[in-house]
C-alpha positions as a printed Julia matrix, in Angstrom:
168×3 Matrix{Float64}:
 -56.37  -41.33  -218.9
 -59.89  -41.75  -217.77
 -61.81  -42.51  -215.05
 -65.17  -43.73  -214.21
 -67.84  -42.72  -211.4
 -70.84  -43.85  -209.72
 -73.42  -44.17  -212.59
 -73.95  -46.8   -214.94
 -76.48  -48.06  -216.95
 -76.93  -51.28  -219.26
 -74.35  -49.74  -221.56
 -71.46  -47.9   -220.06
 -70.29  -46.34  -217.19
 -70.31  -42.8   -216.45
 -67.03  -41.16  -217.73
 -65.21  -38.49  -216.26
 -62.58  -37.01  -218.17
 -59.95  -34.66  -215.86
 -57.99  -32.0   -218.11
 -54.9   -32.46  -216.55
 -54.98  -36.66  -217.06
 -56.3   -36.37  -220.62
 -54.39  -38.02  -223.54
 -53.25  -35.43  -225.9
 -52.27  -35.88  -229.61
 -50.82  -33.64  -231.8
 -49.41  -32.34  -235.18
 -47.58  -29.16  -236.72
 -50.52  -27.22  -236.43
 -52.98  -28.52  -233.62
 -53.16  -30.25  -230.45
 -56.19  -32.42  -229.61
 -57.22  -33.56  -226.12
 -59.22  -36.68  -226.24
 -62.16  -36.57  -224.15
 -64.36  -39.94  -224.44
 -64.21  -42.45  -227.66
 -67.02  -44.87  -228.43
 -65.27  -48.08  -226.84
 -66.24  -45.94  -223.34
 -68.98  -44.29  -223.9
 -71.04  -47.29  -224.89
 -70.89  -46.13  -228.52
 -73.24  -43.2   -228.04
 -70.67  -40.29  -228.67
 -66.7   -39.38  -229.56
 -65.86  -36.61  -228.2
 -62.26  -34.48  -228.39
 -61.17  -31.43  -228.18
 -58.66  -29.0   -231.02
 -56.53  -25.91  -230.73
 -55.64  -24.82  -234.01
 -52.92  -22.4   -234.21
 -53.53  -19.35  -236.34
 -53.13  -20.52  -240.27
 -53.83  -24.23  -239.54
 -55.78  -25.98  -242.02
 -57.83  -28.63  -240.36
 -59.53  -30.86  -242.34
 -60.24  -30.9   -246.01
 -63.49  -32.31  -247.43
 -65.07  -35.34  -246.25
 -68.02  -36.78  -244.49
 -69.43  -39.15  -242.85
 -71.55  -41.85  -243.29
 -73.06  -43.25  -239.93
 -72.05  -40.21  -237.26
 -73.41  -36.61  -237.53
 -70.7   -34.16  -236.11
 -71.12  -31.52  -234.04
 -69.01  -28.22  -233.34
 -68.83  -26.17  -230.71
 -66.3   -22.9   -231.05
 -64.81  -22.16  -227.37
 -62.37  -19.42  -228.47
 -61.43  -18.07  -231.65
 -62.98  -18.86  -234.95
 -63.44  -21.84  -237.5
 -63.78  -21.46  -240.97
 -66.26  -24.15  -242.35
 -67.5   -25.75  -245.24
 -71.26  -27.45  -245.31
 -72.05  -28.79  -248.84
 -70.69  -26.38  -250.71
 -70.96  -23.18  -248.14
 -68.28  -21.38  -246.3
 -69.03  -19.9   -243.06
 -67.36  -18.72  -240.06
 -68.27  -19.69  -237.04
 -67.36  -17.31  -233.89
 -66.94  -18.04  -230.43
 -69.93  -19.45  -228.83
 -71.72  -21.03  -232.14
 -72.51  -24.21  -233.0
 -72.98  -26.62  -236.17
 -74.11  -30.23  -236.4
 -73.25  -31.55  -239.71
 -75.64  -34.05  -240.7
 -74.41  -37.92  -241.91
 -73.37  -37.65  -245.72
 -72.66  -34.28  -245.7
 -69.17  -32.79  -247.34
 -67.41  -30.72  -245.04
 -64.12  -29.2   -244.47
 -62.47  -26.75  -241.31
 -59.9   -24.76  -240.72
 -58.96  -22.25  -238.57
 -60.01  -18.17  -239.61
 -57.49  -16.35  -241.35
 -55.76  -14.75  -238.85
 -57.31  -16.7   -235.83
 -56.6   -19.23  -233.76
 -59.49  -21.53  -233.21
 -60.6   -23.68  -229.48
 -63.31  -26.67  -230.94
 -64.86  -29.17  -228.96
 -66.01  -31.75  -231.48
 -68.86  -34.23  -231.21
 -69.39  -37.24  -232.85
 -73.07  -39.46  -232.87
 -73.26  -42.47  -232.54
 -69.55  -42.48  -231.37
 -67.51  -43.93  -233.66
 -63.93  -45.41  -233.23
 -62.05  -41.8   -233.85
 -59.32  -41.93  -231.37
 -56.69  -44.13  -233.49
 -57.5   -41.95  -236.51
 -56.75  -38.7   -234.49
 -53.17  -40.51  -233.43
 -52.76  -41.64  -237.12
 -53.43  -38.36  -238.47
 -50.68  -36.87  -235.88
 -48.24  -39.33  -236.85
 -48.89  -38.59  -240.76
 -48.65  -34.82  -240.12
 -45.43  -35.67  -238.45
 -44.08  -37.69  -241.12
 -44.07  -40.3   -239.0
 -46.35  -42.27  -240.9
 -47.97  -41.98  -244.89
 -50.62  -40.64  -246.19
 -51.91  -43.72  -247.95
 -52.24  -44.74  -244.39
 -55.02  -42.59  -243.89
 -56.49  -43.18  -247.4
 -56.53  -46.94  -246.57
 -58.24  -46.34  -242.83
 -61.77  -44.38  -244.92
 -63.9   -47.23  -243.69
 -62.82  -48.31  -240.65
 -62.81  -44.51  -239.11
 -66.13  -43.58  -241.55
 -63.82  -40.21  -242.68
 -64.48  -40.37  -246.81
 -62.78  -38.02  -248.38
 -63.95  -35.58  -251.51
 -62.84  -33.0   -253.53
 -64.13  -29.73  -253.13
 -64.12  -26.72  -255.46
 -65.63  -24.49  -253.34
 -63.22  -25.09  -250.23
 -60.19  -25.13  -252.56
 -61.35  -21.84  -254.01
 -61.82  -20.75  -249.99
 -58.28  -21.85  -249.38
 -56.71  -20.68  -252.36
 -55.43  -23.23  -253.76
């Protein structure tokens, strides 16, 4: 849950977003708080929060077409792909992925990983985060996700360099 203070402008409202009210979404291998989605933020940013337990794979390739995404690493590591480059990125660092650009995260082998993601222009991302939780559970299929590519802008690709990184 969300709620709003003082300051508004044409657009939105400001947004405050308390930890402990926070909707939280999760699968096998992460847990995402969501912080502020497009519909409230006047379409200027998404914005969530991950915890990937140590192993968990993330994302595979994709990208974007109308948001650049942004990481921030709070604790732990991510393991990233850009194009066709795999980097880790440490507590502390940063990495905005630029619109049209293949990409792919997971958490470091042997690490845990604590991401605050950042999405611009916002984009619609909350029901794909609860989509991708209810696939991951087998709650829901995977053609699911393959059908939502437009509507959430998340097209994927295939990847040799981050199945070579994964080993698979």
């Amino acid at each position: 849950m969300t709620s709003t203070t003082g300051n508004t402008n044409e657009r939105f409202t400001a947004l405050l977003t308390r930890a402990a009210e926070a909707e939280t979404t999760s699968d096998p291998s992460s847990v995402m708080t969501l912080l502020a989605d497009s519909g409230t933020t006047g379409g200027l940013l998404t914005s969530y929060r991950s915890h990937f337990a140590e192993g968990a794979v993330g994302a595979p390739a994709h990208f974007h077409t109308r948001a650049a995404e942004f990481f921030f690493v709070i604790d732990g590591a991510l393991r990233v792909l850009v194009g066709e480059e795999v980097t880790v990125l440490e507590a502390g660092d940063s990495l905005l992925v630029p619109p049209h650009t293949p990409h792919a995260f997971a958490a470091a082998p042997g690490r845990e990983a604590d991401v605050l993601f950042v999405f611009t222009p916002g984009m619609a991302r909350f029901d794909y985060l609860r989509l991708l939780g209810r696939v991951m559970r087998g709650e829901a299929s995977p053609q699911e996700i393959k059908e939502s590519s437009e509507r959430f802008d998340n097209h994927y690709v295939d990847s040799p360099a981050w199945r070579a990184e994964l080993g698979l």
